[in-house]
RODO-2510 file (C-alpha; in nm, 4 decimals, decimal comma):
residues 301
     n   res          X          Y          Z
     1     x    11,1785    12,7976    10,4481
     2     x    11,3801    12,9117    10,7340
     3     x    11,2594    12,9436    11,0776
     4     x    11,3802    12,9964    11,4388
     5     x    11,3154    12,6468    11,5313
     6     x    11,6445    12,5016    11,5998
     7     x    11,8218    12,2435    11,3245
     8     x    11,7117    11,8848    11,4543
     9     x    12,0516    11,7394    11,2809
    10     x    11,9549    11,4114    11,4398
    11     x    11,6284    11,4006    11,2893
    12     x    11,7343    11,4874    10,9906
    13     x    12,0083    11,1981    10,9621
    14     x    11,7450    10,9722    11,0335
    15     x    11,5026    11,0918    10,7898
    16     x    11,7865    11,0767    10,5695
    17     x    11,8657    10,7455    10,6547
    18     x    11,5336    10,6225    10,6951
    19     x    11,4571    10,7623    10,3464
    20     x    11,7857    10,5769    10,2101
    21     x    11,6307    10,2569    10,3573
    22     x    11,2796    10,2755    10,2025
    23     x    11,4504    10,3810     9,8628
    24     x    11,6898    10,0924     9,8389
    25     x    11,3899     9,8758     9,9692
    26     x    11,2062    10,0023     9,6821
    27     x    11,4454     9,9223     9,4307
    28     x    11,4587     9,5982     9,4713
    29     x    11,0636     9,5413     9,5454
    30     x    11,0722     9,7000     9,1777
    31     x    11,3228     9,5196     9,0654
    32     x    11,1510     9,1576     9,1767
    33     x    10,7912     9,2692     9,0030
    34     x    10,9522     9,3311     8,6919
    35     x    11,1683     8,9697     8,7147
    36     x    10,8271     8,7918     8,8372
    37     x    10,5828     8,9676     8,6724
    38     x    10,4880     9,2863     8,4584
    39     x    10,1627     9,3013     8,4544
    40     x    10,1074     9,4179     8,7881
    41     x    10,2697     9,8351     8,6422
    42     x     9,8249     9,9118     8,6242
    43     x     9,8617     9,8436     9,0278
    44     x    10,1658    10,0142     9,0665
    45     x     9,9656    10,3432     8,8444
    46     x     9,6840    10,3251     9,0516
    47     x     9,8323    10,3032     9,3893
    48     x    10,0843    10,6133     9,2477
    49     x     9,7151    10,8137     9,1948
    50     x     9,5952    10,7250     9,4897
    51     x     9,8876    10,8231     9,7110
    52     x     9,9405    11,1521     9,5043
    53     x     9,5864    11,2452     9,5379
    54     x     9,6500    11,2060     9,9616
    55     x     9,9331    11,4144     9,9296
    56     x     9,8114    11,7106     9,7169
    57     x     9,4683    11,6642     9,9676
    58     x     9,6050    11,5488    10,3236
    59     x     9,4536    11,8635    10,4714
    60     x     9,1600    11,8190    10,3580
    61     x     9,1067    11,4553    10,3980
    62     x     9,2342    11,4704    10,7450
    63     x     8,9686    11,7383    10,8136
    64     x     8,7008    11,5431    10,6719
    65     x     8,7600    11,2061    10,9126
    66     x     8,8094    11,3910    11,1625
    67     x     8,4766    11,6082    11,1430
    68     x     8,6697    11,9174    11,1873
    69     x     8,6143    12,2582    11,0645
    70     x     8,8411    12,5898    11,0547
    71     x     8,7745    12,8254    11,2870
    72     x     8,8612    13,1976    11,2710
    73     x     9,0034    13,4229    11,5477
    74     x     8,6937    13,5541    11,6470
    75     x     8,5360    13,1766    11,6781
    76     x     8,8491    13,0210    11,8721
    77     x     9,0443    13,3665    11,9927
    78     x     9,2290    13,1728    12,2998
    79     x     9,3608    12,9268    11,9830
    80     x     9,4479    13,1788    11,7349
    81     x     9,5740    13,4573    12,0187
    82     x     9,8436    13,1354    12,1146
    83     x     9,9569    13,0636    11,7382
    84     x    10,0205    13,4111    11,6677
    85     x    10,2368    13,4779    12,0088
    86     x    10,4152    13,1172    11,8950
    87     x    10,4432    13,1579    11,5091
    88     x    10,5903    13,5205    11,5561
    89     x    10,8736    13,3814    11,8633
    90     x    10,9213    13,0955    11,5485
    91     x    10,9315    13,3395    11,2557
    92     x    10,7329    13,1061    11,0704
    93     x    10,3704    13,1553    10,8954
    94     x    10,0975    13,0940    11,0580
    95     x     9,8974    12,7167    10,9881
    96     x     9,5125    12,7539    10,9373
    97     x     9,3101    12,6746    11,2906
    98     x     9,0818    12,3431    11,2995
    99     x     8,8481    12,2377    11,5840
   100     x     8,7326    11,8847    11,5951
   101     x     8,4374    11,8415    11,8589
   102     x     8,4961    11,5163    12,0067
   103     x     8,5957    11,4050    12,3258
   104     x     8,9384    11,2520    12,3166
   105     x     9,1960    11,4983    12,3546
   106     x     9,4568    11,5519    12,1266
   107     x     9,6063    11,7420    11,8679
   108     x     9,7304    11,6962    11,5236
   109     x     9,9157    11,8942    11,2832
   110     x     9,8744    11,7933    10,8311
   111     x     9,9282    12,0021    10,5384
   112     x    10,1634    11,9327    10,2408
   113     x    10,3764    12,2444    10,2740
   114     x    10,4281    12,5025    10,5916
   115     x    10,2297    12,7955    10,4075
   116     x     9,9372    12,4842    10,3639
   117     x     9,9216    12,3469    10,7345
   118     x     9,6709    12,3191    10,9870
   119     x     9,6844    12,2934    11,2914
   120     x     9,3596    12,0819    11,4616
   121     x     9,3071    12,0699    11,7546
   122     x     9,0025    11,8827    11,9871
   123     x     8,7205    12,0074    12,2243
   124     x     8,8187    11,7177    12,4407
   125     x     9,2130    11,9028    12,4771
   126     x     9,1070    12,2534    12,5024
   127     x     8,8665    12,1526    12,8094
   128     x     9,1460    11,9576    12,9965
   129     x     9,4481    12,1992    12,9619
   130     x     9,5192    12,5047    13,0728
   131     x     9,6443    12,7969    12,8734
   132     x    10,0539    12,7238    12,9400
   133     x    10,0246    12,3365    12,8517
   134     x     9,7641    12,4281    12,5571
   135     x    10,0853    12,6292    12,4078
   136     x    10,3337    12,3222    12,5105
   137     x    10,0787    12,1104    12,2662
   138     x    10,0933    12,3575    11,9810
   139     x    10,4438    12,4362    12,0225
   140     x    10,5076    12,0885    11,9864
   141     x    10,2732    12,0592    11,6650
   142     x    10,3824    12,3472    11,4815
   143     x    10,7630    12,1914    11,5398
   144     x    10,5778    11,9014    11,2928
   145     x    10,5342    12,1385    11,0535
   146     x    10,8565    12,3414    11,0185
   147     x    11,0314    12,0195    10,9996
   148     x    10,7652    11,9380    10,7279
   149     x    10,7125    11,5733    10,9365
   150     x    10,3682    11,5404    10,7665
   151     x    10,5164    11,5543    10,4196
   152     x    10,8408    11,3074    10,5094
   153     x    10,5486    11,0646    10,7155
   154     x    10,3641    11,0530    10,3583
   155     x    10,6164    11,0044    10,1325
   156     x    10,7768    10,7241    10,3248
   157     x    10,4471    10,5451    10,3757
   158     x    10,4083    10,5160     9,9592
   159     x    10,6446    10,2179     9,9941
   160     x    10,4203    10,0185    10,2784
   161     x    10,0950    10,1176    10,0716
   162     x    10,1867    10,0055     9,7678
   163     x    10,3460     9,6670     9,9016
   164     x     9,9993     9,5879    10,0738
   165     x     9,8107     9,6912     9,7925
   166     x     9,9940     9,4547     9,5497
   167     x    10,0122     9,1781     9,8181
   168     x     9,6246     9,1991     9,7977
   169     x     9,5999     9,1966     9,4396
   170     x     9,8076     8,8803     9,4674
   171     x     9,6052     8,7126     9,7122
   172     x     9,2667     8,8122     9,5423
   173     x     9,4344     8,6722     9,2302
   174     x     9,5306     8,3417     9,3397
   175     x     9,1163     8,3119     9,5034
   176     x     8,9944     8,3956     9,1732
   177     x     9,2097     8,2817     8,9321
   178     x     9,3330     8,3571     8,5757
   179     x     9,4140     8,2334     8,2511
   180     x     9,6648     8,0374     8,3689
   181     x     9,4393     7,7425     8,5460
   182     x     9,3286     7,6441     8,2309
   183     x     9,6221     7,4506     8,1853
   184     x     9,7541     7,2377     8,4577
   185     x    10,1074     7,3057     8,3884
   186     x    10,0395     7,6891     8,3811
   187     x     9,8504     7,7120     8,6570
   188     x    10,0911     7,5674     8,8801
   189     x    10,3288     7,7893     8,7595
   190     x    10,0790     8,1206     8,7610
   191     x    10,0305     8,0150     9,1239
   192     x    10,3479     7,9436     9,2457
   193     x    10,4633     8,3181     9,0351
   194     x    10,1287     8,4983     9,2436
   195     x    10,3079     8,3248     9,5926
   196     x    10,6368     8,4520     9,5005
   197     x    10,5384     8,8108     9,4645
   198     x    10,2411     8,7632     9,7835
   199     x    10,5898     8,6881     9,9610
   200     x    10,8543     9,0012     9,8405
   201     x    10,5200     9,2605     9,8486
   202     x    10,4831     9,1172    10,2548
   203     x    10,8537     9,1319    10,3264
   204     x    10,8596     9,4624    10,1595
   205     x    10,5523     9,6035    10,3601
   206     x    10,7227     9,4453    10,6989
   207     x    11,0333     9,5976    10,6664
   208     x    10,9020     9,9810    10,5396
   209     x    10,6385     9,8954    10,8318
   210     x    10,9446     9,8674    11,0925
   211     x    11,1562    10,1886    10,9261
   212     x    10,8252    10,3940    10,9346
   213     x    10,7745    10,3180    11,3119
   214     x    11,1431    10,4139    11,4444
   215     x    11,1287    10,7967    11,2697
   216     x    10,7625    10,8564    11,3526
   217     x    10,9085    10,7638    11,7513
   218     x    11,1978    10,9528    11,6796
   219     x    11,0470    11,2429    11,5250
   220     x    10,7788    11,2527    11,8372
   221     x    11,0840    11,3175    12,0443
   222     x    11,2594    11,6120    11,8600
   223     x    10,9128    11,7469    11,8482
   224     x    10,8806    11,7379    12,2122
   225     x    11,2581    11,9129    12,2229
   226     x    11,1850    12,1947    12,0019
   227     x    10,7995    12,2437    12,1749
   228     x    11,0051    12,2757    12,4623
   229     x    11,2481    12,4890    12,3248
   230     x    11,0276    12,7126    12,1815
   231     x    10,7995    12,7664    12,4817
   232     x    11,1113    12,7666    12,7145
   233     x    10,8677    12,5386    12,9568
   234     x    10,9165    12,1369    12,9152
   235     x    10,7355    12,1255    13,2422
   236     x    10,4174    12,2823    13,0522
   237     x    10,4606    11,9981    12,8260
   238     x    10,5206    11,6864    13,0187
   239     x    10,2008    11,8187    13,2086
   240     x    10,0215    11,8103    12,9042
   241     x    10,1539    11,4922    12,8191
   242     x    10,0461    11,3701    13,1462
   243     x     9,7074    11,4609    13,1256
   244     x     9,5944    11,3453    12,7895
   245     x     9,7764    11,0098    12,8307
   246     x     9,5547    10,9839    13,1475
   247     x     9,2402    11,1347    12,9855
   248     x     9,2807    10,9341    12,6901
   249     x     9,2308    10,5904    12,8958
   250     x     8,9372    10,7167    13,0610
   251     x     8,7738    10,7369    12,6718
   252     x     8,5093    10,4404    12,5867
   253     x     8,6880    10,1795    12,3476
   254     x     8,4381    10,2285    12,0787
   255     x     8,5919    10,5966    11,9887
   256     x     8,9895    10,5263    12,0775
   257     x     8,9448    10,2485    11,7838
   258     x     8,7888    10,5014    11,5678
   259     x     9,0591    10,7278    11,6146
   260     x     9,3493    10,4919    11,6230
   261     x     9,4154    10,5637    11,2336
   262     x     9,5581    10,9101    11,3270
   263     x     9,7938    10,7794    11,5898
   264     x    10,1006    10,8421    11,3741
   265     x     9,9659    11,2318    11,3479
   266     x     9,8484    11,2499    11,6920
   267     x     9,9971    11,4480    11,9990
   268     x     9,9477    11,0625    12,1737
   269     x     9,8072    10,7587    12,0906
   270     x     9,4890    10,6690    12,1347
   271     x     9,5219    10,3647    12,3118
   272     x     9,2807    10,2286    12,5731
   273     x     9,3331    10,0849    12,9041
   274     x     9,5500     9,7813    12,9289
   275     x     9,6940     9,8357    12,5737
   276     x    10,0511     9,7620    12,4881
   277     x    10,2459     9,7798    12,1608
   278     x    10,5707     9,6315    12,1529
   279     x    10,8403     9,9456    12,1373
   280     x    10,8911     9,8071    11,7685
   281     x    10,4995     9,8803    11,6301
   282     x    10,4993    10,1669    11,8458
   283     x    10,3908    10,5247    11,6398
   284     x    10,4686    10,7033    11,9396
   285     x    10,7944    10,6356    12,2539
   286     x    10,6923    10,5633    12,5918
   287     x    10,5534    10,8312    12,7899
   288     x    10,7676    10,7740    13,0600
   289     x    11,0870    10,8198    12,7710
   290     x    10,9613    11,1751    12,6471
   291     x    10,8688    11,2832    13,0576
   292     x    11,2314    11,1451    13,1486
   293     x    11,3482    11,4155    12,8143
   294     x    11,2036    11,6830    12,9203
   295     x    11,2461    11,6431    13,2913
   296     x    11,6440    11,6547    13,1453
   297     x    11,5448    11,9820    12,9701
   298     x    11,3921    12,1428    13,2877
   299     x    11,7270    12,1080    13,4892
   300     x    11,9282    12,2619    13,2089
   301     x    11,7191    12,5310    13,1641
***
C-alpha cells in the first residue's frame, strides 16, 4: 500500500540485498543438513511452526511481554489526537494505540501488515517528552510500519532461529546420545556427523546474526529520515533522542535487562550505564551518528 512517506531506495537495496544474503545462506545451511544428516527435517517443521505462529501473532505477543494494553481515544486522546494529525499528513491507516506502564521510555512499533500495526508506546516516554518530540517518536515509528520493517525484521530472523535451534538439538544430542554409541565405530562417526552440523548451524547463525544487525542499524536511520521528513522537525527528534538515551541510563539494571529483548523494535536501546556493543552487534547506530543526520537535515530544511 502506497503512502506519502517518501521511497527509502537505499533501504530497500539493502533489504534486498540483505534478503539475497540470508537466502543464499540458507541454501546452503539446507543443502549441508541434507548431505550430513536428514533426520533433523522434524526440527526444521517445528522451528517453521514456531516462527509462523510469531508472525501471524507478533502483535499480540509483543503486547503480552510487554504488559501493554490498547487504549482508545478517549483513554490516551493526546496519543490518538497525534496519530490521526500524522497518519492523515502520511495518507496511511491508522495502527491500533498501546500503552505499556513502565518506566523506561521508549516506543515500539509490531504488526504483520500496515492495516494490523500497533503502535506502543510507554508511560515512562509520554512523561519525559513534550508534545513536538512525542510526534518526532511516532513519526519515526509509524515510518517502521509503512516500510513494513517489522515484517522484513521477522522474516530475516527465521534463518538465525532456526540455525540456533538446530545447533542446540546438536549439542543436546551429542550429551545424551543415540543409537549410534552402541557401537564404537558408529558412535565415533554419529559424533563426529552431530560436530559437523553443531559447526555449519553456528557459522550459519553468526553470519545471519551479522546481516540482521547492519539493516536493523540501517533501517533505524531511514526511520529517523522519514520521522523527520514527515514532521518537517529533525530538531524535535534528535531532542527526543536525546532525552530517552539519557533517561534510559538513569533506569535500574534489573528492568533495562528485562527489556533488552525488544531492542531491535525499540525507539533506543535499552542499555545501561557503561554499556558498549561493538558497532558490529549493535541493533541500533550510535546516537551521536543519527544526531549528526538530522542535525544535516535541520540545515537543509
Amino acid at each position: 500500500m502506497r503512502t506519502r512517506f517518501r521511497p527509502d531506495h537505499q533501504l530497500i537495496t539493502r533489504m534486498l540485498l540483505t534478503t539475497f544474503l540470508l537466502g543464499l545462506v540458507y541454501v546452503v545451511f539446507i543443502a549441508a543438513l541434507i548431505v550430513l544428516i536428514k533426520s533433523f527435517v522434524v526440527v526444521v517443521l517445528i522451528a517453521g511452526l514456531f516462527l509462523g505462529a510469531q508472525f501471524w501473532f507478533s502483535d499480540r505477543i509483543a503486547l503480552y511481554a510487554m504488559q501493554a494494553r490498547i487504549v482508545t481515544p478517549e483513554q490516551q486522546p493526546q496519543l490518538h489526537g497525534i496519530l490521526d494529525r500524522l497518519c492523515a499528513t502520511a495518507d496511511m491507516p491508522k495502527p491500533r494505540v498501546a500503552v505499556a506502564d513502565t518506566d523506561l521510555p521508549n516506543a515500539f512499533a509490531t504488526g504483520r501488515s500496515t492495516r494490523r500495526a500497533v503502535l506502543c508506546v510507554t508511560t515512562g516516554l509520554m512523561r519525559r517528552l513534550d508534545t513536538e518530540e512525542l510526534e518526532g517518536v511516532l513519526a519515526h515509528e509509524l515510518s517502521h510500519v509503512a516500510h513494513r520493517d517489522v515484517v522484513v525484521m521477522t522474516v530475516a530472523s527465521f534463518l538465525g532461529v532456526l540455525a540456533g535451534l538446530v545447533a542446540r538439538f546438536a549439542f543436546y544430542s551429542s550429551l545424551f546420545g543415540g543409537q549410534g554409541r552402541r557401537d564404537g565405530r558408529n558412535g565415533d562417526s554419529t559424533f563426529v556427523l552431530i560436530l559437523a552440523v553443531m559447526a555449519v548451524s553456528a557459522a550459519v547463525y553468526a553470519i545471519s546474526f551479522l546481516l540482521i544487525r547492519a539493516l536493523s542499524r540501517y533501517r533505524e536511520l531511514a526511520a529517523d529520515r522519514a520521522g523527520a521528513m514527515l514532521t518537517g522537525r529533525p530538531s524535535a527528534l534528535a531532542s527526543a533522542l536525546t532525552k530517552v538515551s539519557g533517561e534510559i541510563r538513569k533506569i535500574p539494571t534489573r528492568d533495562l535487562r528485562a527489556a533488552e529483548a525488544f531492542n531491535a523494535f525499540f525507539f533506543a536501546p535499552a542499555l545501561g550505564p557503561g554499556v558498549s556493543l561493538s558497532s558490529l552487534l549493535s541493533t541500533h547506530p550510535t546516537l551521536e551518528k543519527r544526531l549528526d543526520q538530522l542535525a544535516k537535515m535541520s540545515t537543509q530544511l
